[in-house]
C-alpha positions as CSV (number, residue, x, y, z in Angstrom):
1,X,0.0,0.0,0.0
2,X,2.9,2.4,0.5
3,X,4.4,1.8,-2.8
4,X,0.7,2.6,-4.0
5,X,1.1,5.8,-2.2
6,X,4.4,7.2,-3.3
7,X,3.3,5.9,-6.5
8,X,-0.1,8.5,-6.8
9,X,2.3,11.2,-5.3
10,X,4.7,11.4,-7.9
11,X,1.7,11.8,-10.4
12,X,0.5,14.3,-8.8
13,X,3.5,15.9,-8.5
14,X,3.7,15.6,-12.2
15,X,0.7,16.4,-12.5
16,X,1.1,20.0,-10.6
17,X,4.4,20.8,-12.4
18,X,2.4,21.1,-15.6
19,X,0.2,23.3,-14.0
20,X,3.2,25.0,-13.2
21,X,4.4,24.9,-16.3
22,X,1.2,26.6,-17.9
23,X,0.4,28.3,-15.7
24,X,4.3,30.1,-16.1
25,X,3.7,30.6,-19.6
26,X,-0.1,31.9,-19.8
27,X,1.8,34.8,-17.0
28,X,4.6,35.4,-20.0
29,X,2.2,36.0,-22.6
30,X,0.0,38.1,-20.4
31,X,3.2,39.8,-19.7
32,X,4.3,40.4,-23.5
33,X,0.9,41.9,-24.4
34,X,1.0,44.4,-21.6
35,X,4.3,45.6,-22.8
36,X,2.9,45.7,-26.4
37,X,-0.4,47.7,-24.9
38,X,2.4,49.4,-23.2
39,X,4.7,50.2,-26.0
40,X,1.5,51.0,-28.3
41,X,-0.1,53.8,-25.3
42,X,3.7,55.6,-25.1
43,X,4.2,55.7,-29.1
44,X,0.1,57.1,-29.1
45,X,0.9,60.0,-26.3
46,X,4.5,60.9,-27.2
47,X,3.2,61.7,-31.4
């Protein structure tokens, strides 16, 4: 039963690394199109 356990463990902790993973690139992107929102507002104000 412990081997079970250490077993389901690991895929979860697979499982949240994804997450991880996703979740780390959904914040890049989110990140890049502020900058371009960004970039786009200074190039609008400074004409």
């Amino acid at each position: 039963m412990s081997r079970n356990l250490n077993s389901n463990n690991i895929e979860n902790d697979e499982f949240n690394l994804k997450n991880e993973d996703i979740d780390y690139k959904d914040l890049i992107t989110k990140l890049k199109e502020i900058a371009s929102t960004i970039a786009l507002l200074e190039k609008t104000i400074f004409k």
